[in-house]
N, C-alpha and C positions, 0 to 999 in steps of 0.2 A: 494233705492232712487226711488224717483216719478219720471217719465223719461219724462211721458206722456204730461207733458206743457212743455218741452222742444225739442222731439224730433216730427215733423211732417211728414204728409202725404199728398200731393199734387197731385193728378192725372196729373194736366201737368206741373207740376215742376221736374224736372230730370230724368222723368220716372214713376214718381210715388213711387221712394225712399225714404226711410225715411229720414228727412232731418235734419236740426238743425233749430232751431224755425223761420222755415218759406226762411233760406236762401237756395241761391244755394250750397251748404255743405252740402254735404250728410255723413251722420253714417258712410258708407264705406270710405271716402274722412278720417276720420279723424283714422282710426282702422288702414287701411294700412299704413300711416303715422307712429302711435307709433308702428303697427309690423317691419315698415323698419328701425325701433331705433331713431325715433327725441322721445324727450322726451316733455309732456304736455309744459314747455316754448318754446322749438321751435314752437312747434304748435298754439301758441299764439303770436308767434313775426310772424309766416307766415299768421296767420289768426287773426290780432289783435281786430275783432270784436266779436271772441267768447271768452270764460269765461272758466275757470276752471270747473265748476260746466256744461256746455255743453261738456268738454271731457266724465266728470264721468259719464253723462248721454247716453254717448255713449257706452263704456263699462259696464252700465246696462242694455241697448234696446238689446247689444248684448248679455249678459250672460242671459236674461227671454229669447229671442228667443233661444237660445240652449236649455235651462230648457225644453222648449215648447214641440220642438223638439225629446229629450229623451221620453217627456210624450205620445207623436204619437206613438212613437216603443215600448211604453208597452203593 
């Protein structure tokens, strides 16, 4: 998945976290969430302006940044 028009970067938006396109929601905001067991419809009845397609793009920002990650310790 292309993460990259869905997932932003803001110097004075939350820190400078990645966000979700352009809102106060950040990547972390939504990861913690499905690691604490709401599943993608709770997270869309709690955050009814993001989209199915902005979780997935969440769990793709995260799994290339661990790829990344591994590729620094080779």
């Amino acid at each position: 998945m292309d993460y990259a028009k869905i997932i932003t970067l803001e110097p004075g938006k939350r820190g400078g976290k990645p966000c979700i396109r352009g809102l106060r929601v950040t990547v972390y905001d939504v990861l913690e969430n499905l690691a604490g067991g709401m599943s993608h419809e709770d997270i869309l009845r709690e955050f009814p302006y993001l989209t199915n397609e902005d979780i997935r793009a969440c769990l793709a920002y995260a799994a290339d940044r661990e790829r990344k990650l591994e590729l620094q310790k080779a």
